[in-house]
KEPADREN-986339 format. One record per atom (N, C-alpha, C): residue number from 1; residue in three letters; chain; atom name; x, y, z. Coordinates in Angstrom, 1 decimal, m for minus. Atoms other than C-alpha are relative to their C-alpha. Layout:
KEPADREN-986339
<NUM,ALA,A,CA,<X,Y,Z>>
...
END
This chain:
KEPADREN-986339
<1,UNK,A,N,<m0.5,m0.4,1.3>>
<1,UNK,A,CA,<m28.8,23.6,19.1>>
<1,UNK,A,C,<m0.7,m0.9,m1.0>>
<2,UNK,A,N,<0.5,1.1,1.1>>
<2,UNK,A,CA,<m30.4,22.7,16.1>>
<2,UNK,A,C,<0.8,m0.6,m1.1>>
<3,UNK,A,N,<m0.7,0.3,0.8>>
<3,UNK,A,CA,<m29.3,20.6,13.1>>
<3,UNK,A,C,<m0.3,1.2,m1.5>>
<4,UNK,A,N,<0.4,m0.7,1.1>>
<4,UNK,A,CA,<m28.4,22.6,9.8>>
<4,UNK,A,C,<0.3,m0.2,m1.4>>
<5,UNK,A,N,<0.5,1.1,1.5>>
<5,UNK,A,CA,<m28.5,20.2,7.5>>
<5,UNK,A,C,<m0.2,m1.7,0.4>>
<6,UNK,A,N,<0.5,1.1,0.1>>
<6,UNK,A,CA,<m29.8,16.6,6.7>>
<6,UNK,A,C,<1.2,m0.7,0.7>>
<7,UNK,A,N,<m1.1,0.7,0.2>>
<7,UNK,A,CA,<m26.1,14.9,7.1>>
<7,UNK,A,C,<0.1,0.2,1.7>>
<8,UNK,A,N,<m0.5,m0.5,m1.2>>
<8,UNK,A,CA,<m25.8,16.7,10.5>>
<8,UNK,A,C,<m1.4,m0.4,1.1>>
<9,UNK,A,N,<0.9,0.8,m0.9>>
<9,UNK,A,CA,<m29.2,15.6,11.9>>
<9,UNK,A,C,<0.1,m1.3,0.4>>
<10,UNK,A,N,<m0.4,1.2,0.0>>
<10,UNK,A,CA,<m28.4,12.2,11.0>>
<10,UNK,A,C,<1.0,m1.1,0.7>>
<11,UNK,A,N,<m1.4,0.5,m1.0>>
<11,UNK,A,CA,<m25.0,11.8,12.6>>
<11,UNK,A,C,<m0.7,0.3,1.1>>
<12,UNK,A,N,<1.0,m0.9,m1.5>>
<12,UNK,A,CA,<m27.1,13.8,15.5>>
<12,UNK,A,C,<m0.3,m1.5,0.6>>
<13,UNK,A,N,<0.8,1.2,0.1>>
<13,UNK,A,CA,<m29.3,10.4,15.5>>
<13,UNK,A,C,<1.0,m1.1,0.0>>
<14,UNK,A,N,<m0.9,1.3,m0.6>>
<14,UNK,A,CA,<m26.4,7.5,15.5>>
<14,UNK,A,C,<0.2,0.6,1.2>>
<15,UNK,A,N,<m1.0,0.0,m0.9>>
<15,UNK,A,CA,<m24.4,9.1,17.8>>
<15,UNK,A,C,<m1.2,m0.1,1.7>>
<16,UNK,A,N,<1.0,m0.1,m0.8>>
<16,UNK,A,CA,<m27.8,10.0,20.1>>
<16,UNK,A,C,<m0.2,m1.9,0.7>>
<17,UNK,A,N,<0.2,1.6,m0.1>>
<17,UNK,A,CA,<m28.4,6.0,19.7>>
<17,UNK,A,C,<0.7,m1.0,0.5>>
<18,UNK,A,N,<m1.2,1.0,m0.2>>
<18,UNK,A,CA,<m25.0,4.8,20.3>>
<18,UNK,A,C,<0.2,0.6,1.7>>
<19,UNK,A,N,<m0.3,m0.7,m1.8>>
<19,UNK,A,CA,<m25.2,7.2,23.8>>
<19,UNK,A,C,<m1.1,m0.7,0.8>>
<20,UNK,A,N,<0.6,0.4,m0.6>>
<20,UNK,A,CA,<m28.2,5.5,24.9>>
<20,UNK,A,C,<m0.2,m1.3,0.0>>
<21,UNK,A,N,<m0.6,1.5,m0.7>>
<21,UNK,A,CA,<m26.7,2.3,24.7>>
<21,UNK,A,C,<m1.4,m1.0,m1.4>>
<22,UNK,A,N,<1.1,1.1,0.7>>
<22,UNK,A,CA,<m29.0,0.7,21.6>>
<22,UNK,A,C,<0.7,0.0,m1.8>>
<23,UNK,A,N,<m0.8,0.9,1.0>>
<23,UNK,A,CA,<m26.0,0.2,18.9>>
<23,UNK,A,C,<1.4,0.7,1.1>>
<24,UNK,A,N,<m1.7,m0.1,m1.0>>
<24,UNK,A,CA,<m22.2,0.0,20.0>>
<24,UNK,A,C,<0.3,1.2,m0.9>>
<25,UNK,A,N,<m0.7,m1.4,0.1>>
<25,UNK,A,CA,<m20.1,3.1,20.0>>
<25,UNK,A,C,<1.0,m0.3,m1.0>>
<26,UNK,A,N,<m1.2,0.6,0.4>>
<26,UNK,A,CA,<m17.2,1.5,18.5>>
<26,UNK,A,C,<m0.8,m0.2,m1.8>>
<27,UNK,A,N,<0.4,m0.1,1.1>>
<27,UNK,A,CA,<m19.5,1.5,15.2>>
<27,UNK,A,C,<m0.2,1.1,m0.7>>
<28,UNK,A,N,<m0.4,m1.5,0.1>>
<28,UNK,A,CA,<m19.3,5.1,15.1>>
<28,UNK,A,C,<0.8,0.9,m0.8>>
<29,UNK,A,N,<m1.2,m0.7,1.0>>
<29,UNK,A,CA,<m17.3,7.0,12.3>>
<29,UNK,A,C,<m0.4,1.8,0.1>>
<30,UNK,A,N,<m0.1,m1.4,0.4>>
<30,UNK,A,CA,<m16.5,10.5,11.5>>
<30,UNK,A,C,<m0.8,1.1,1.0>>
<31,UNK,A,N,<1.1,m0.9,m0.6>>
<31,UNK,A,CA,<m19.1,13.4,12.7>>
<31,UNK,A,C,<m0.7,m0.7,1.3>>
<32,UNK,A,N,<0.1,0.9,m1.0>>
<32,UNK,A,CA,<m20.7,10.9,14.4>>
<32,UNK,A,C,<0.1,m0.3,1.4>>
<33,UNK,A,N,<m1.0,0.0,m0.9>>
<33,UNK,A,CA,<m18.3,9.9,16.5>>
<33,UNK,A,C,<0.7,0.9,0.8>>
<34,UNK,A,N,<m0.8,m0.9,m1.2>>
<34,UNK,A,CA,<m16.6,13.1,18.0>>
<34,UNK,A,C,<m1.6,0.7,0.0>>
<35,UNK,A,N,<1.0,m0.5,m0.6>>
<35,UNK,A,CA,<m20.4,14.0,18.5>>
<35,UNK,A,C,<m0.5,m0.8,1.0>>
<36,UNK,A,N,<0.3,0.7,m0.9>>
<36,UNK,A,CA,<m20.9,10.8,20.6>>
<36,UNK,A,C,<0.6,0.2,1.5>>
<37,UNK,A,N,<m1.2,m0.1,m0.9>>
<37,UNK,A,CA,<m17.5,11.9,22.3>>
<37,UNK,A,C,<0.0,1.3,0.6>>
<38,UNK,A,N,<m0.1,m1.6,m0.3>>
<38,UNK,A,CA,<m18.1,15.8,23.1>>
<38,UNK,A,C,<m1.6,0.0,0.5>>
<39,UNK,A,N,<1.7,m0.3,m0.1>>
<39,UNK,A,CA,<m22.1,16.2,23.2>>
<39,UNK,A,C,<m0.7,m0.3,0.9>>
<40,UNK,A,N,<1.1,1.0,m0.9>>
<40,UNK,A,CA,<m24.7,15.2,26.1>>
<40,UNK,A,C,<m0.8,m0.2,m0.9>>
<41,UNK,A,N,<1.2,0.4,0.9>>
<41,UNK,A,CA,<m27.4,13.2,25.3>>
<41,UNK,A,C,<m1.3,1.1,m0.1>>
<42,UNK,A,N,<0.8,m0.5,0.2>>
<42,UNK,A,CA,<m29.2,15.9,26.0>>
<42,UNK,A,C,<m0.2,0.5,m1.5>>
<43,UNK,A,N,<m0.2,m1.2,0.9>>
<43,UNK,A,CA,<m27.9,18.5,23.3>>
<43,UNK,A,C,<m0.5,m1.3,m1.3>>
<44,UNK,A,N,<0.4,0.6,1.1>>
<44,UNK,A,CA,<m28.0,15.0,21.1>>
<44,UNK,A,C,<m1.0,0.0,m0.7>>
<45,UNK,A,N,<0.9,0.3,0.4>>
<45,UNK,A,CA,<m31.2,14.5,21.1>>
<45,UNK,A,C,<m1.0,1.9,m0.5>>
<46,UNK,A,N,<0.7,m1.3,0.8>>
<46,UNK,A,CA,<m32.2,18.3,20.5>>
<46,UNK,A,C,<0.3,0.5,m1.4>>
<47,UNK,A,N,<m0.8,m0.1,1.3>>
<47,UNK,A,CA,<m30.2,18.3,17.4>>
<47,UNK,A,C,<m0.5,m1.0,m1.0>>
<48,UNK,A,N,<0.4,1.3,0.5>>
<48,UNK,A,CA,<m31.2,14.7,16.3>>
<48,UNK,A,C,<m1.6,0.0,m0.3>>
<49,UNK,A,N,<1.4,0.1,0.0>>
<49,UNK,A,CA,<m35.1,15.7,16.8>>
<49,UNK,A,C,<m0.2,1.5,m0.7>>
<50,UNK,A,N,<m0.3,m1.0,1.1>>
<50,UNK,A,CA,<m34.3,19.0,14.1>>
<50,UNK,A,C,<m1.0,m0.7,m1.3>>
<51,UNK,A,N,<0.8,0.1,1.5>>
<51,UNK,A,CA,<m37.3,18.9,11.3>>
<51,UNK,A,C,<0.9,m0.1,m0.9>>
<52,UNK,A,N,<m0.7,m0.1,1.3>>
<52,UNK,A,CA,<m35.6,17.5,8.0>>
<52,UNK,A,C,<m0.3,0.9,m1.1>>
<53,UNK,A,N,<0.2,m0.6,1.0>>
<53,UNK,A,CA,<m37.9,19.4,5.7>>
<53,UNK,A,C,<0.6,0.9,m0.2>>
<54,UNK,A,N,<m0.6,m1.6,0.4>>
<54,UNK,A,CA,<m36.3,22.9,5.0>>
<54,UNK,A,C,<1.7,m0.1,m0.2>>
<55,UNK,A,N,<m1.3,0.4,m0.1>>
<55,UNK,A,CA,<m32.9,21.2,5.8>>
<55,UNK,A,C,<1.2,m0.2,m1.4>>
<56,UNK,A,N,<m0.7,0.3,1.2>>
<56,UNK,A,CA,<m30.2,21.2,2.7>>
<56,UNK,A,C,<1.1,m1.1,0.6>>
<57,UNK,A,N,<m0.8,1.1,0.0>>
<57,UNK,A,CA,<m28.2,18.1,2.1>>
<57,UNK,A,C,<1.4,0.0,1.1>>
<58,UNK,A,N,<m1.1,0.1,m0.5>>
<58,UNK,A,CA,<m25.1,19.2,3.5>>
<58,UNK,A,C,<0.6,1.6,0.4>>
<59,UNK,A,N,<m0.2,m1.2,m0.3>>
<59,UNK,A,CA,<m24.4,22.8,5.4>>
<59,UNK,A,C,<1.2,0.2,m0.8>>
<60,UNK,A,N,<m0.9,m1.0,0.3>>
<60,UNK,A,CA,<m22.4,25.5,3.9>>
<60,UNK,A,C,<0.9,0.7,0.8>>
<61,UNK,A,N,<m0.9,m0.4,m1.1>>
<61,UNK,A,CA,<m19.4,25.8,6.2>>
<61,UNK,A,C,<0.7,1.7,m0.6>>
END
């Protein structure tokens, strides 16, 4: 799954980081966080590695 906005690649990216053990989990908030808690690393890292350019700040739920 890709990311569909900048905010949501980013969280994509801690939480990816905090799953593969290179910051603590427990540093984790929000989006982030229940994407650390639900997500494989796989899906993480396909989300987290989503082109920023075309991306808008923050999806339109």
């Amino acid at each position: 799954m890709k990311a569909k906005s900048k905010a949501q690649q980013k969280a994509a990216g801690a939480a990816l980081s905090a799953k593969r053990g290179d910051m603590d989990p427990g540093d984790l908030q929000g989006a982030s966080r229940e994407m650390y808690d639900t997500m494989s690393e796989s899906e993480l890292d396909d989300m987290a590695s989503t082109s920023r350019d075309d991306l808008p700040e923050h999806a339109d739920d």
